[in-house]
mmCIF file of the N, C-alpha and C atoms, coordinates in Angstrom:
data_MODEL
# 
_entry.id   MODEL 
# 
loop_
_atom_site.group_PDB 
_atom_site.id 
_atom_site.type_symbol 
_atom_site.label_atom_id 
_atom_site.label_alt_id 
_atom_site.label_comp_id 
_atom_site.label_asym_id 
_atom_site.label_entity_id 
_atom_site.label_seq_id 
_atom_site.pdbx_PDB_ins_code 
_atom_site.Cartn_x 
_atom_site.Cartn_y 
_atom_site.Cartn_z 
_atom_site.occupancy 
_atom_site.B_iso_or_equiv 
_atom_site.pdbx_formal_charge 
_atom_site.auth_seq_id 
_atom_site.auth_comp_id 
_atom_site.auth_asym_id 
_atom_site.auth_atom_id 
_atom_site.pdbx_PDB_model_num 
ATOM 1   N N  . UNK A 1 1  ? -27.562 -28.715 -27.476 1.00 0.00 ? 1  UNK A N  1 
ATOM 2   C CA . UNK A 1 1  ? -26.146 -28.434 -27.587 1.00 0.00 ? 1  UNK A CA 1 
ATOM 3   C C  . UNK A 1 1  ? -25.842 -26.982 -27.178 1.00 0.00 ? 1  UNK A C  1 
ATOM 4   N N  . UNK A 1 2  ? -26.728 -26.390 -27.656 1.00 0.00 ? 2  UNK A N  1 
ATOM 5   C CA . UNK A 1 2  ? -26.257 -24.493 -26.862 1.00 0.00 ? 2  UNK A CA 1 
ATOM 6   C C  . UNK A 1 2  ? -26.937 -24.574 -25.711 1.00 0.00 ? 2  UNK A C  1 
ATOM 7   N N  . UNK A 1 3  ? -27.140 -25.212 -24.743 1.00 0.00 ? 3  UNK A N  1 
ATOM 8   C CA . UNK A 1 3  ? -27.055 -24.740 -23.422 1.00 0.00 ? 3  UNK A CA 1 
ATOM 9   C C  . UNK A 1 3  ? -26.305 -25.390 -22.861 1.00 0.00 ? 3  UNK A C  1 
ATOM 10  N N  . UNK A 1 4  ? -26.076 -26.659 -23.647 1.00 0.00 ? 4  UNK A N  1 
ATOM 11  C CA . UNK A 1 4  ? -24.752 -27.356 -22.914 1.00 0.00 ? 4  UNK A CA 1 
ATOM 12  C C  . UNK A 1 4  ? -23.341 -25.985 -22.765 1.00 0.00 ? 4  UNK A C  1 
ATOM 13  N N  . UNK A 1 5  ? -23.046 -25.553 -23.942 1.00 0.00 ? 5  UNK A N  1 
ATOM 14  C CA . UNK A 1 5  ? -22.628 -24.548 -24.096 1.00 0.00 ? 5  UNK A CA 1 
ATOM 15  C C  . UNK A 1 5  ? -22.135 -23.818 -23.350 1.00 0.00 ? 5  UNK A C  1 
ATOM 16  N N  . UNK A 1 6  ? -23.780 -23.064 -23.208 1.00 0.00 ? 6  UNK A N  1 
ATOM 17  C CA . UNK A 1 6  ? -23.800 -21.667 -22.115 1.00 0.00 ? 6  UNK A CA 1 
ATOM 18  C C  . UNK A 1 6  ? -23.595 -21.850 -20.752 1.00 0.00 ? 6  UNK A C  1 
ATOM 19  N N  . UNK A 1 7  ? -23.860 -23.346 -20.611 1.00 0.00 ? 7  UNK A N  1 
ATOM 20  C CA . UNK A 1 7  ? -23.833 -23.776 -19.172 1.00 0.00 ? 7  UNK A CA 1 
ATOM 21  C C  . UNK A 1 7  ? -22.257 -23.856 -18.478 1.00 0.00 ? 7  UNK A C  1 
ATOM 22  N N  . UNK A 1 8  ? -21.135 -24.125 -19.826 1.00 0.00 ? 8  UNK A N  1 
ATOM 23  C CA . UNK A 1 8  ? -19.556 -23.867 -19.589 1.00 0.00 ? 8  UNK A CA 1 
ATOM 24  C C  . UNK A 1 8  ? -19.076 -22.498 -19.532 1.00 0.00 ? 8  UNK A C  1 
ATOM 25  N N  . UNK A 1 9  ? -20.252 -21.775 -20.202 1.00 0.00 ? 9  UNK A N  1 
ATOM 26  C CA . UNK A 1 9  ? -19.519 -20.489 -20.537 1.00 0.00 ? 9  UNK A CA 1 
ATOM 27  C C  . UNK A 1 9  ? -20.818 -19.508 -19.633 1.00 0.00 ? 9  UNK A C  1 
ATOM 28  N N  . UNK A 1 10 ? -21.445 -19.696 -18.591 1.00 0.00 ? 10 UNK A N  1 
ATOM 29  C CA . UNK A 1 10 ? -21.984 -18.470 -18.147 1.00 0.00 ? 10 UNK A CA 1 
ATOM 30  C C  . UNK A 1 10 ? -21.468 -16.997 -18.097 1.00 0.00 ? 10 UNK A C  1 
ATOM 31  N N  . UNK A 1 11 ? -20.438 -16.569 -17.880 1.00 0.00 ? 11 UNK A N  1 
ATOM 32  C CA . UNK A 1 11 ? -20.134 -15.541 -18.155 1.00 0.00 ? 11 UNK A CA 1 
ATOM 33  C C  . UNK A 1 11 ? -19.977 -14.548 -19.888 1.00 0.00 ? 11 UNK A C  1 
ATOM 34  N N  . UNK A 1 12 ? -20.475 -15.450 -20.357 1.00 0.00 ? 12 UNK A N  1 
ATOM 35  C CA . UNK A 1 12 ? -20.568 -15.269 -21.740 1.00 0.00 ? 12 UNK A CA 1 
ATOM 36  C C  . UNK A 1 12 ? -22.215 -14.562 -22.142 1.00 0.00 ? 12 UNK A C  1 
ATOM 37  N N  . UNK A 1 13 ? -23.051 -14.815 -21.682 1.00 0.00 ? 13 UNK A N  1 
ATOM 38  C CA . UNK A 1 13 ? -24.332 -15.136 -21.324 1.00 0.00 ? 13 UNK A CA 1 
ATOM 39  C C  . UNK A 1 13 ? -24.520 -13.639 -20.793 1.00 0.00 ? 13 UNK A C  1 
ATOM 40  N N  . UNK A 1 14 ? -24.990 -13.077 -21.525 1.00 0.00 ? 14 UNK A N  1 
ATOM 41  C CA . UNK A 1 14 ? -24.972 -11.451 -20.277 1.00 0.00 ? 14 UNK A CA 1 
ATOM 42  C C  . UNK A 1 14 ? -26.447 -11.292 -20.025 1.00 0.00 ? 14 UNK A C  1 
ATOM 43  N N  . UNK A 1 15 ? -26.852 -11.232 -18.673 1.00 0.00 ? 15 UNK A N  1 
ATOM 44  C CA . UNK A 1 15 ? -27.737 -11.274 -18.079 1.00 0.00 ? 15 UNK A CA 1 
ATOM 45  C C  . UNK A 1 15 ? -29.225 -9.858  -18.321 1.00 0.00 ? 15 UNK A C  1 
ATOM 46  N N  . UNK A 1 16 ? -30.167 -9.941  -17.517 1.00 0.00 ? 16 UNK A N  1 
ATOM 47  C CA . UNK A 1 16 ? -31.079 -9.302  -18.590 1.00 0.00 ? 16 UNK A CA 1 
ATOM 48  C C  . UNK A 1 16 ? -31.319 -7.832  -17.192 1.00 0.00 ? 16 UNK A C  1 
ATOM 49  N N  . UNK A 1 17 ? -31.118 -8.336  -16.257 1.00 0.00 ? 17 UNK A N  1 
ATOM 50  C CA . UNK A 1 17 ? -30.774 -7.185  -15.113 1.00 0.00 ? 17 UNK A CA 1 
ATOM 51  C C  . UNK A 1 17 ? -29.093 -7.145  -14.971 1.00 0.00 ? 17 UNK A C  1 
ATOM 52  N N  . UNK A 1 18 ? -28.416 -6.990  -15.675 1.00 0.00 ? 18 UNK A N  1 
ATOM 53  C CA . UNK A 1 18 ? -26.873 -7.028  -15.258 1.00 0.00 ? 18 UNK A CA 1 
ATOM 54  C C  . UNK A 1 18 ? -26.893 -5.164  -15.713 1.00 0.00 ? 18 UNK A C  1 
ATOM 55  N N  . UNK A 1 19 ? -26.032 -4.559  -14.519 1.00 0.00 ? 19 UNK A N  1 
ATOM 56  C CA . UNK A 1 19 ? -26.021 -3.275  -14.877 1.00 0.00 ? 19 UNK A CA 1 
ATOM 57  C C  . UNK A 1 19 ? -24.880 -2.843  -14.515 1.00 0.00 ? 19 UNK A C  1 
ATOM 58  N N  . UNK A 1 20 ? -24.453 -2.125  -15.173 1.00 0.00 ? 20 UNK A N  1 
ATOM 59  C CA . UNK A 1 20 ? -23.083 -1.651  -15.298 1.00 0.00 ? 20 UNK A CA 1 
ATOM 60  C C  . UNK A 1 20 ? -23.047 -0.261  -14.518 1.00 0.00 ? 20 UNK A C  1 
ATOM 61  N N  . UNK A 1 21 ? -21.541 0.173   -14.175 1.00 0.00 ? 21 UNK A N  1 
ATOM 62  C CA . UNK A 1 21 ? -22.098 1.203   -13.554 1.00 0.00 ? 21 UNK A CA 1 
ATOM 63  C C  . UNK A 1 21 ? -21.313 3.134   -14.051 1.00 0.00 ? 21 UNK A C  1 
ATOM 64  N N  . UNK A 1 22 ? -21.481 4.319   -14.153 1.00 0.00 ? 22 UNK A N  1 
ATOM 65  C CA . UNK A 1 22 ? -21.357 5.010   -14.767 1.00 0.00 ? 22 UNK A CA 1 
ATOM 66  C C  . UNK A 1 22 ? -20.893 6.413   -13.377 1.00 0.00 ? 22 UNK A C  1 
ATOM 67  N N  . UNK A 1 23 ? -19.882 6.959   -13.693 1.00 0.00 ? 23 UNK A N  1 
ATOM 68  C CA . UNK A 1 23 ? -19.912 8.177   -12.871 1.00 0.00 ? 23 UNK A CA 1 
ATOM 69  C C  . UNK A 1 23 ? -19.393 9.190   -13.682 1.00 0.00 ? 23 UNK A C  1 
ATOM 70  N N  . UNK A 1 24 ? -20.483 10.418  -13.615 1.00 0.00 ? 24 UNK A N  1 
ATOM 71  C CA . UNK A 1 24 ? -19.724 11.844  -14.339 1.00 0.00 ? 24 UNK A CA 1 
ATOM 72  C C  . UNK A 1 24 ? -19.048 12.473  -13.330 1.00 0.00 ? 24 UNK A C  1 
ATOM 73  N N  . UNK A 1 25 ? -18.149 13.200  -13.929 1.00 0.00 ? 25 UNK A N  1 
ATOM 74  C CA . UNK A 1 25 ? -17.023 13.603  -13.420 1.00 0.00 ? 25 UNK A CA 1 
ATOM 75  C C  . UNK A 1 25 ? -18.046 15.192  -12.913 1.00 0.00 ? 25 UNK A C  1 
ATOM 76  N N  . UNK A 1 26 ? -18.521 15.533  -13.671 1.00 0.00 ? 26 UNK A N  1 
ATOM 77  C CA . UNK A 1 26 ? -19.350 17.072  -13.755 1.00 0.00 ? 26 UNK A CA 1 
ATOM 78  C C  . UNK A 1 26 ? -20.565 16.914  -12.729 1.00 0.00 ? 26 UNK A C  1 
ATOM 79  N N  . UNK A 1 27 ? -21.129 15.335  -12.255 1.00 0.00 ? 27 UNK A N  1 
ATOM 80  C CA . UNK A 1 27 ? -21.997 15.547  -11.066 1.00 0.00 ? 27 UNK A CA 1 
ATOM 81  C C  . UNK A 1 27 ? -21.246 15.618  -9.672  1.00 0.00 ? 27 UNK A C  1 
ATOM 82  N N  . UNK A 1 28 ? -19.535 15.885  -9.979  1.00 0.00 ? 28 UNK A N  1 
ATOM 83  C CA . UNK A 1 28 ? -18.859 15.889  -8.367  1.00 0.00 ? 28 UNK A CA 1 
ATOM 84  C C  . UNK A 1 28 ? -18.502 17.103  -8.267  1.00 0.00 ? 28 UNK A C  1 
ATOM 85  N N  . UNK A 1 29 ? -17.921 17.808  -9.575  1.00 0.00 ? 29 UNK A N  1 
ATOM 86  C CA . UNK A 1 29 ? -17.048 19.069  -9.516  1.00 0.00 ? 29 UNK A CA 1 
ATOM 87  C C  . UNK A 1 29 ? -17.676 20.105  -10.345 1.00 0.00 ? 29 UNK A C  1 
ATOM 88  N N  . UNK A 1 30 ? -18.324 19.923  -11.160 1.00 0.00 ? 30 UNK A N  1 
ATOM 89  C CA . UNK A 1 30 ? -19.433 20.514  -11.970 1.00 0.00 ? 30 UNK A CA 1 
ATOM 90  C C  . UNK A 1 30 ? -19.007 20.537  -13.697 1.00 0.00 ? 30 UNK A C  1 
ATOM 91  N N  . UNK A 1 31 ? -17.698 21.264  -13.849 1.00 0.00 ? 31 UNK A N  1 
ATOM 92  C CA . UNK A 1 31 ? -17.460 21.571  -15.361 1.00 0.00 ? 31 UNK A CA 1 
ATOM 93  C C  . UNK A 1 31 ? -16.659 20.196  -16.198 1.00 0.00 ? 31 UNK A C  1 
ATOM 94  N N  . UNK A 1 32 ? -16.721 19.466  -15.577 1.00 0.00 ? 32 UNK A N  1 
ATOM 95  C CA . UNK A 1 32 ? -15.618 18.382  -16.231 1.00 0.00 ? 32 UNK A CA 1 
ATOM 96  C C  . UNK A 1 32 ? -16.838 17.343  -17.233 1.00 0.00 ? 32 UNK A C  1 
ATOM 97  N N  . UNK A 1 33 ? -16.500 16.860  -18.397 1.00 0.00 ? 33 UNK A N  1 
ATOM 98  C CA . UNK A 1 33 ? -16.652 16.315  -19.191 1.00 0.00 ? 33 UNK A CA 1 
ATOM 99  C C  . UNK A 1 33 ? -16.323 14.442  -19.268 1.00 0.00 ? 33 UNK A C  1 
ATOM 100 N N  . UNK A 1 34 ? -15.288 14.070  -17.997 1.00 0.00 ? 34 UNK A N  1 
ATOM 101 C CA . UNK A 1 34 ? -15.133 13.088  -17.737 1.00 0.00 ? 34 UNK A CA 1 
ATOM 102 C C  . UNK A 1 34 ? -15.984 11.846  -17.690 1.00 0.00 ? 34 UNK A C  1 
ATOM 103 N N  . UNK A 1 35 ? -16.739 10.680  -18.170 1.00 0.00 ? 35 UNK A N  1 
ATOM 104 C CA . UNK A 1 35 ? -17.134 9.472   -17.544 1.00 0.00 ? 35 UNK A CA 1 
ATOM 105 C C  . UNK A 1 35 ? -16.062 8.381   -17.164 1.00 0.00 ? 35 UNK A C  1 
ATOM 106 N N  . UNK A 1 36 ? -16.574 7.837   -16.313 1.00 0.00 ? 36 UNK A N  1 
ATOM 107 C CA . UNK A 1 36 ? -15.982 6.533   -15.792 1.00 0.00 ? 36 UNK A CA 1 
ATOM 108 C C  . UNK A 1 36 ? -16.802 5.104   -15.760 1.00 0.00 ? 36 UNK A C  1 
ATOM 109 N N  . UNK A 1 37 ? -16.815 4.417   -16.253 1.00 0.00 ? 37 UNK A N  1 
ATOM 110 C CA . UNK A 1 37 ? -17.325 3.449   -16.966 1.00 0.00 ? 37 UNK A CA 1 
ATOM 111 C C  . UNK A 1 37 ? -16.680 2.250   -16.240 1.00 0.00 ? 37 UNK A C  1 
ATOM 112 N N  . UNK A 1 38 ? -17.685 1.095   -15.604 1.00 0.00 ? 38 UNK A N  1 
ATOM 113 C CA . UNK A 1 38 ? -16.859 -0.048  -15.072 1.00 0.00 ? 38 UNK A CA 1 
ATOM 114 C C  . UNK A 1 38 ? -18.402 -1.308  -14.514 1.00 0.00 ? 38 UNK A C  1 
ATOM 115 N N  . UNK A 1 39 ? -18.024 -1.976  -14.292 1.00 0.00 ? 39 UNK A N  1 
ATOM 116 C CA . UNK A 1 39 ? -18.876 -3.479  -13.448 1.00 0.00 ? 39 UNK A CA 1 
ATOM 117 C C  . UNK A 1 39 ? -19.026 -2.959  -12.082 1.00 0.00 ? 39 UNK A C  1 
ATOM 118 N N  . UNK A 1 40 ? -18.278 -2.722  -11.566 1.00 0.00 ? 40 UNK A N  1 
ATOM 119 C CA . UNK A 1 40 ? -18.386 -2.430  -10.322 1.00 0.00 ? 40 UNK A CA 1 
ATOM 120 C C  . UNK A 1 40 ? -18.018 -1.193  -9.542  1.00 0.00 ? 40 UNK A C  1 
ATOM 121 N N  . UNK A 1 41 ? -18.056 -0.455  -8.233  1.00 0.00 ? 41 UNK A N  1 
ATOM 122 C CA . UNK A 1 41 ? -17.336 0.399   -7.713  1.00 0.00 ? 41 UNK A CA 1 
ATOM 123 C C  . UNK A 1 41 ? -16.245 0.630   -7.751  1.00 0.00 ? 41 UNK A C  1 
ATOM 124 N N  . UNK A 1 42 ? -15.466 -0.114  -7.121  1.00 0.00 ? 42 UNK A N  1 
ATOM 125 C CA . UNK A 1 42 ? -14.499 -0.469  -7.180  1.00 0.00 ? 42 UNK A CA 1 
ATOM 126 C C  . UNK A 1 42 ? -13.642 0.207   -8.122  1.00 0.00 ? 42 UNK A C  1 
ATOM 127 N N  . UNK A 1 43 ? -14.028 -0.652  -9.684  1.00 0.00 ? 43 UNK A N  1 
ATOM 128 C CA . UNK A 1 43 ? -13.619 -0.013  -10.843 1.00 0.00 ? 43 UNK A CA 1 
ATOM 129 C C  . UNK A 1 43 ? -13.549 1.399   -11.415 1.00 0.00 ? 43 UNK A C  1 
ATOM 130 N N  . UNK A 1 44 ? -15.288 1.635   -10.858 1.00 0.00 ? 44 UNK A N  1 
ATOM 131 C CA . UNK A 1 44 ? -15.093 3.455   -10.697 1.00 0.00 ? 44 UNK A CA 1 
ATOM 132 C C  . UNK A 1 44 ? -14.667 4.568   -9.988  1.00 0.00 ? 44 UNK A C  1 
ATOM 133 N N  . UNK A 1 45 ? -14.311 3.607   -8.800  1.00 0.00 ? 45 UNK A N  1 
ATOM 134 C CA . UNK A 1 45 ? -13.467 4.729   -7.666  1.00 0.00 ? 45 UNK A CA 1 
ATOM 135 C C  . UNK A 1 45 ? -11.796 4.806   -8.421  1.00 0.00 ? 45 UNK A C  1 
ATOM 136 N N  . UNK A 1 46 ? -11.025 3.130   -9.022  1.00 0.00 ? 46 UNK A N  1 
ATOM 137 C CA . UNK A 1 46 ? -10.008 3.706   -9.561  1.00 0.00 ? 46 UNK A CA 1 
ATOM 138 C C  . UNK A 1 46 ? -9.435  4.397   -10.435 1.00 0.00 ? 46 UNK A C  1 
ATOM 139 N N  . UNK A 1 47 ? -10.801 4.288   -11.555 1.00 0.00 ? 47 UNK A N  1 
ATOM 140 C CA . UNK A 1 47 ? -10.454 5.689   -12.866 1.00 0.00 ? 47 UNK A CA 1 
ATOM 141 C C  . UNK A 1 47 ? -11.192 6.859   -11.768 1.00 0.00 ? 47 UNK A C  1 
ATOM 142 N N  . UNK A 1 48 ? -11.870 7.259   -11.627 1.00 0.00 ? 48 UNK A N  1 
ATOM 143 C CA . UNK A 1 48 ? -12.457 8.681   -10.526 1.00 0.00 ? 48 UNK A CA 1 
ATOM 144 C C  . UNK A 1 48 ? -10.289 8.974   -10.105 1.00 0.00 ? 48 UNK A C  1 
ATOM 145 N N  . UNK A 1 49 ? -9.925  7.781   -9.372  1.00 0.00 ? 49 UNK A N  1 
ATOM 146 C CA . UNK A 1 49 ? -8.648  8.841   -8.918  1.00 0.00 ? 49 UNK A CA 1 
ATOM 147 C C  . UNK A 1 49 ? -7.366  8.947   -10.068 1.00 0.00 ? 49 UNK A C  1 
ATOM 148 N N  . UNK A 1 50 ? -7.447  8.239   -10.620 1.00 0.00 ? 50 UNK A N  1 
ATOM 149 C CA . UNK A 1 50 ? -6.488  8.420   -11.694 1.00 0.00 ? 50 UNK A CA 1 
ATOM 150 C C  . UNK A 1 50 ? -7.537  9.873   -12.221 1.00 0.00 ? 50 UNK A C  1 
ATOM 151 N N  . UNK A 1 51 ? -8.094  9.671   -12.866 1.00 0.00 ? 51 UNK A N  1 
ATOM 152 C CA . UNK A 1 51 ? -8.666  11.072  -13.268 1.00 0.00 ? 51 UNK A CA 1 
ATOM 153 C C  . UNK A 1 51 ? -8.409  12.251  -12.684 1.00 0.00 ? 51 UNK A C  1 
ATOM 154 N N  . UNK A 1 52 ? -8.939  12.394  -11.313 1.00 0.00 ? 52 UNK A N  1 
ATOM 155 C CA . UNK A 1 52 ? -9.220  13.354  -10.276 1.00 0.00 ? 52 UNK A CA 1 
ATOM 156 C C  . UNK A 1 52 ? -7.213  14.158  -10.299 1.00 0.00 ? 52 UNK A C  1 
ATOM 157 N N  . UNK A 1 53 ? -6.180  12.801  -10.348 1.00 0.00 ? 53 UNK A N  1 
ATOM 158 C CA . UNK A 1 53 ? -5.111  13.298  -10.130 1.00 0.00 ? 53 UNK A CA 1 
ATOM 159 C C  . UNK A 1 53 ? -4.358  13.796  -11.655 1.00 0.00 ? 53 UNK A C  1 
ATOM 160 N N  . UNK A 1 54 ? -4.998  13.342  -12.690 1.00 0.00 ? 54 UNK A N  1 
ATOM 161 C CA . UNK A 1 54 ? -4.244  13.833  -13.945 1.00 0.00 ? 54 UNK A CA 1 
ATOM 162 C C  . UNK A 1 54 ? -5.257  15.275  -14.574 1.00 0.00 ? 54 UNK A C  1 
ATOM 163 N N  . UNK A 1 55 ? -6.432  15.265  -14.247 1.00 0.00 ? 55 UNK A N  1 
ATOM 164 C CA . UNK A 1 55 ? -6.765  16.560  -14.589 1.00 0.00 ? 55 UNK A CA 1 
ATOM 165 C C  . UNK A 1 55 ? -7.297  17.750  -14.011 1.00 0.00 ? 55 UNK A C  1 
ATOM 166 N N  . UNK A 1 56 ? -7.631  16.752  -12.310 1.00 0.00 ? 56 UNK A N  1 
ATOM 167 C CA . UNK A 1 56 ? -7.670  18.316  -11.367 1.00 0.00 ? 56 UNK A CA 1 
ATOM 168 C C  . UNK A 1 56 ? -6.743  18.200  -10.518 1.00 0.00 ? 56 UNK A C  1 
ATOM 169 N N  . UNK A 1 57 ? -5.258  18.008  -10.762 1.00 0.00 ? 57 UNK A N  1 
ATOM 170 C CA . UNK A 1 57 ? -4.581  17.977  -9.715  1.00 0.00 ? 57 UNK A CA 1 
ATOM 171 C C  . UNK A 1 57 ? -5.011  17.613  -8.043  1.00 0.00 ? 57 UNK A C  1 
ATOM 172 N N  . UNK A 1 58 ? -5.858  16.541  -7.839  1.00 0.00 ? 58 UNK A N  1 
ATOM 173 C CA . UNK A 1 58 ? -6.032  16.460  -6.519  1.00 0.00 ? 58 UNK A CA 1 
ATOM 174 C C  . UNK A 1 58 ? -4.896  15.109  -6.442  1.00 0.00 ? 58 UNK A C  1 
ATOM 175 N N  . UNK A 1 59 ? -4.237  15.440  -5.371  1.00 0.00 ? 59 UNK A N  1 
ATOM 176 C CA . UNK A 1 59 ? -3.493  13.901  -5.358  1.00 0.00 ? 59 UNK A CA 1 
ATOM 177 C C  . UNK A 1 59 ? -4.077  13.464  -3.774  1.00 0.00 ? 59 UNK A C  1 
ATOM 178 N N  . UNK A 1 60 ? -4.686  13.909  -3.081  1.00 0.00 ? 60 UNK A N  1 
ATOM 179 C CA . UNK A 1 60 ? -4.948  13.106  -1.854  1.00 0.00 ? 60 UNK A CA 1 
ATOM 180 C C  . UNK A 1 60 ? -6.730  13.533  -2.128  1.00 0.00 ? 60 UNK A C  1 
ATOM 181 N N  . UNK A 1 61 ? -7.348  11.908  -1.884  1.00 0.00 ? 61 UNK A N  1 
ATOM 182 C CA . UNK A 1 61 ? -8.763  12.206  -1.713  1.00 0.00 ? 61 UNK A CA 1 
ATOM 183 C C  . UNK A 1 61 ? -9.572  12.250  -0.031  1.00 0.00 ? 61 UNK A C  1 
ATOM 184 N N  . UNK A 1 62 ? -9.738  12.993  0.361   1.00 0.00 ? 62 UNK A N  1 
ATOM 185 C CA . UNK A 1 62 ? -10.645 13.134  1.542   1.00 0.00 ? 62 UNK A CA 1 
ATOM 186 C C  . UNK A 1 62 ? -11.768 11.973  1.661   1.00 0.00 ? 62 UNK A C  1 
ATOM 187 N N  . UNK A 1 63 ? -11.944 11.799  2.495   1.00 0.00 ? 63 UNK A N  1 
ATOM 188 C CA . UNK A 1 63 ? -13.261 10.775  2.836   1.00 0.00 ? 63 UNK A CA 1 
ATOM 189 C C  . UNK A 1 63 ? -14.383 11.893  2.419   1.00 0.00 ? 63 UNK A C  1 
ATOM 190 N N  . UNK A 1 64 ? -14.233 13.268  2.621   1.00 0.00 ? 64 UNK A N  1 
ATOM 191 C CA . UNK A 1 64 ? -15.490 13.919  1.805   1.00 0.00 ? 64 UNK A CA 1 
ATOM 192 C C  . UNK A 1 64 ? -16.057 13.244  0.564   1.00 0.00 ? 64 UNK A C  1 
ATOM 193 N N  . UNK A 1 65 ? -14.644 13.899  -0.042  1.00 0.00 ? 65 UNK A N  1 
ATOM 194 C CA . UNK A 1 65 ? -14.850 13.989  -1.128  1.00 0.00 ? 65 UNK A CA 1 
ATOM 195 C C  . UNK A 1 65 ? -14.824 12.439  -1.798  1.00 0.00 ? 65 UNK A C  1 
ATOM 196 N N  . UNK A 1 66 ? -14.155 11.331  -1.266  1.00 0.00 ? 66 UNK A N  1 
ATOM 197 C CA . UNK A 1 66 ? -14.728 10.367  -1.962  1.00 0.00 ? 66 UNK A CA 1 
ATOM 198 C C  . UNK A 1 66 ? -16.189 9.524   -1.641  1.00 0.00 ? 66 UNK A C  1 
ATOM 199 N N  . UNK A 1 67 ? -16.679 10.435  -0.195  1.00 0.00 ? 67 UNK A N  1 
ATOM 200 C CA . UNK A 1 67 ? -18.335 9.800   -0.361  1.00 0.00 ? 67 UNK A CA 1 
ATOM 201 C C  . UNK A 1 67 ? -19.196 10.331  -1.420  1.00 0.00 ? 67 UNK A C  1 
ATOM 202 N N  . UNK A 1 68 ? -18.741 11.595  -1.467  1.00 0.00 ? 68 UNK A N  1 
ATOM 203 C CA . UNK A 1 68 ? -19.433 12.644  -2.612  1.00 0.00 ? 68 UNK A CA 1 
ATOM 204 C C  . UNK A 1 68 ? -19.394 11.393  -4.145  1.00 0.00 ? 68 UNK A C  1 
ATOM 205 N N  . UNK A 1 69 ? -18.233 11.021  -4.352  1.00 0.00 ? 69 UNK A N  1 
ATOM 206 C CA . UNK A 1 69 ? -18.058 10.479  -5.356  1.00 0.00 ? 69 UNK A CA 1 
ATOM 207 C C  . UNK A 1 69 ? -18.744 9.384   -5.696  1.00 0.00 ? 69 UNK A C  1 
ATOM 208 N N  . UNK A 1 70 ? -18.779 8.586   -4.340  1.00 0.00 ? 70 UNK A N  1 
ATOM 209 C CA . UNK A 1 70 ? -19.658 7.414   -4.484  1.00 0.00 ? 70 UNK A CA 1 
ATOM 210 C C  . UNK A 1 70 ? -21.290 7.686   -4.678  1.00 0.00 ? 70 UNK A C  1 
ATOM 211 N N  . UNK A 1 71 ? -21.613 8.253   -3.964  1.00 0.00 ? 71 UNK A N  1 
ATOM 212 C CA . UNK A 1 71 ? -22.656 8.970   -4.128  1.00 0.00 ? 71 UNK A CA 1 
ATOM 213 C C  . UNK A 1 71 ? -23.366 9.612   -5.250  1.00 0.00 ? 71 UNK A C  1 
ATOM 214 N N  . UNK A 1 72 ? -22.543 10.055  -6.279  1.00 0.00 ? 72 UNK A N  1 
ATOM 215 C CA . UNK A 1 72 ? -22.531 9.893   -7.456  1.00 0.00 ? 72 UNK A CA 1 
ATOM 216 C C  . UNK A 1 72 ? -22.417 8.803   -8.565  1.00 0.00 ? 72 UNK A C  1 
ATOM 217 N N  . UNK A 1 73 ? -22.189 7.722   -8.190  1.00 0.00 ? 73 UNK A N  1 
ATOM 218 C CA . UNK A 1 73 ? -22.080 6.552   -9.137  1.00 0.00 ? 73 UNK A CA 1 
ATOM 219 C C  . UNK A 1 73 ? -23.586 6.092   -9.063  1.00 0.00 ? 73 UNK A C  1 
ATOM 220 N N  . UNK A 1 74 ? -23.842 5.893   -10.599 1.00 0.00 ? 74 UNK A N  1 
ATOM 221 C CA . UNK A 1 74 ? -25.046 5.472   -10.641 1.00 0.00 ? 74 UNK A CA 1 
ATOM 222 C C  . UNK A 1 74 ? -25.139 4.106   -11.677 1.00 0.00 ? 74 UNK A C  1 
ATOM 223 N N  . UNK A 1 75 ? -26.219 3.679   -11.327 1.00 0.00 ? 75 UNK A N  1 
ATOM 224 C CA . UNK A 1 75 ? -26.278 2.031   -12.206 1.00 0.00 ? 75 UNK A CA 1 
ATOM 225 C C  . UNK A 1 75 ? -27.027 2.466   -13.817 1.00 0.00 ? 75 UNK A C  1 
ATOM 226 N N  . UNK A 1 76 ? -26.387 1.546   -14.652 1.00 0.00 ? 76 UNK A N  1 
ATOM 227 C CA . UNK A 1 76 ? -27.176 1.935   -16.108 1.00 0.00 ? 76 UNK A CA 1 
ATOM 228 C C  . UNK A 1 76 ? -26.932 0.657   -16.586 1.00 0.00 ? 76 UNK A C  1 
ATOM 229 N N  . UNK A 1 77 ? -28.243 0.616   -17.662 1.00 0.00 ? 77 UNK A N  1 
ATOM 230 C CA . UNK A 1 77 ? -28.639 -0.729  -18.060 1.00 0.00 ? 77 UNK A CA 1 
ATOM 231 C C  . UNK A 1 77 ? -27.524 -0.712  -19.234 1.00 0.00 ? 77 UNK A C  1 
ATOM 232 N N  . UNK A 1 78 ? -27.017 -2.009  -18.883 1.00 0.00 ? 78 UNK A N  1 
ATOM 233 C CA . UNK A 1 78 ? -25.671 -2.771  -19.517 1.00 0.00 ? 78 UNK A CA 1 
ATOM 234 C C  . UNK A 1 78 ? -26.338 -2.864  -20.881 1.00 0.00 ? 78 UNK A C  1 
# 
């Protein structure tokens, strides 16, 4: 009966390599205290700019500076 279960609900089920992913704000710009926390890139590129624009005033991101950023996102065990 519980795998009948799990078998409706896989996403329920959290996997044993599933890794989430993490970016400090202080490995792009140095002094900031910021994480960004998410599943995917994606997720961390859109808090990175909401961030980037509410506490270092950047409102336009450069392709520099958002490879820098990516480049900084790193995977951590979920």
């Amino acid at each position: 009966m519980l795998r009948q279960l799990c078998a409706r609900l896989p996403h329920a089920i959290p996997k044993e390599d599933s890794m989430s992913k993490a970016l400090r704000c202080a490995d792009v710009v140095g002094s900031c205290d910021f994480v960004a926390k998410g599943e995917s890139e994606q997720e961390i590129l859109t808090q990175a700019a909401e961030h980037a624009r509410a506490a270092h005033n950047i409102s336009e991101i450069t392709p520099e500076v958002a490879e820098k950023v990516r480049a900084a996102i790193r995977d951590e065990a979920a």
